[in-house]
C-alpha positions as CSV (number, residue, x, y, z in Angstrom):
1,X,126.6,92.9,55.9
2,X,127.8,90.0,57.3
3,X,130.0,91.5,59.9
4,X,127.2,93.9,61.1
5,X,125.0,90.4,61.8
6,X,128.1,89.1,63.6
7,X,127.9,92.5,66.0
8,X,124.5,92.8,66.3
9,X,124.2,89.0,67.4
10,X,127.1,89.8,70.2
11,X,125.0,92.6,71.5
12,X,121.1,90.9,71.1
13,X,123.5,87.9,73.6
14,X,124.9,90.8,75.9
15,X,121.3,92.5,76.6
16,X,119.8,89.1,77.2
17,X,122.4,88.1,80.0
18,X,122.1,91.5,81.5
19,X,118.2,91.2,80.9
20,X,117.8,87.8,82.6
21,X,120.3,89.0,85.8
22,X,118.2,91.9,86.4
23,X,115.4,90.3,86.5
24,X,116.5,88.1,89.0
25,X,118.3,90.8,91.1
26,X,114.4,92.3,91.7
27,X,112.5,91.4,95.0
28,X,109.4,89.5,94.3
29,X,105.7,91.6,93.9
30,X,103.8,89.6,96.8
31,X,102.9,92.2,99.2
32,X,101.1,89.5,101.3
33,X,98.7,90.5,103.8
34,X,100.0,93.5,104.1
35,X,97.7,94.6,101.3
36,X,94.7,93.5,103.2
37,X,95.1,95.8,106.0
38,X,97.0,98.9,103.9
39,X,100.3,98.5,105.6
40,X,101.9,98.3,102.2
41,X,101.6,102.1,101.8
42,X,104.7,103.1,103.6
43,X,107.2,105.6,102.6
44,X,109.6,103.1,100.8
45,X,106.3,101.9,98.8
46,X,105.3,105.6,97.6
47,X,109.2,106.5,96.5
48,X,109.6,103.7,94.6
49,X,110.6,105.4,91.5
50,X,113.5,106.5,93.3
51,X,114.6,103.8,94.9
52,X,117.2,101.0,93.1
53,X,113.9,98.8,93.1
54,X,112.5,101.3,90.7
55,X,115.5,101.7,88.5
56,X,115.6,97.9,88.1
57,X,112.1,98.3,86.9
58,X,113.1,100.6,84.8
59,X,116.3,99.5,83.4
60,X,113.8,95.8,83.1
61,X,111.2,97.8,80.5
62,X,114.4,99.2,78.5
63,X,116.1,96.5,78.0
64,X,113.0,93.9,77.3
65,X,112.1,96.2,74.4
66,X,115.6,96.1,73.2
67,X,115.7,92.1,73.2
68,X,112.1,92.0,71.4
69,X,113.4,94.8,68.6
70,X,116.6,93.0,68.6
71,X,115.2,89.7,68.0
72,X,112.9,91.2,65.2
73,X,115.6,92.6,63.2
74,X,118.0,89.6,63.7
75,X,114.9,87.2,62.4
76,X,114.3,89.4,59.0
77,X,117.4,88.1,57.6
78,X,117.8,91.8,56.2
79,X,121.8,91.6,57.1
């Protein structure tokens, strides 16, 4: 048991440095006053699902529920 608590600890540290990177690799979500007027609907605004600003969001959601159900199970001293 011990040497699964060793591994899952080594992987709970890996997601939270790849976790905390991505996070800072996204752009920020100030649209500025381009909201006012509507010039933030353009075509890179409407495909942003596609786009690598999307995955990052994406990939972000993944991993944070990963760190919180990591973190969980690490704290139950079940291992």
């Amino acid at each position: 048991m011990g040497a699964l608590r060793i591994v899952l600890t080594i992987i709970f540290i890996l997601v939270s440095i790849v976790l905390a990177t991505i996070i800072l690799m996204q752009e920020g979500k100030s649209a500025g006053l381009g909201v006012i007027s509507g010039a933030a609907d353009t075509y890179w605004g409407k495909n942003k699902g596609r786009s690598l600003e999307g995955k990052l969001e994406k990939i972000t959601k993944i991993l944070a529920v990963a760190f919180m159900l990591m973190a969980i199970i690490l704290n139950m001293n079940i291992f």
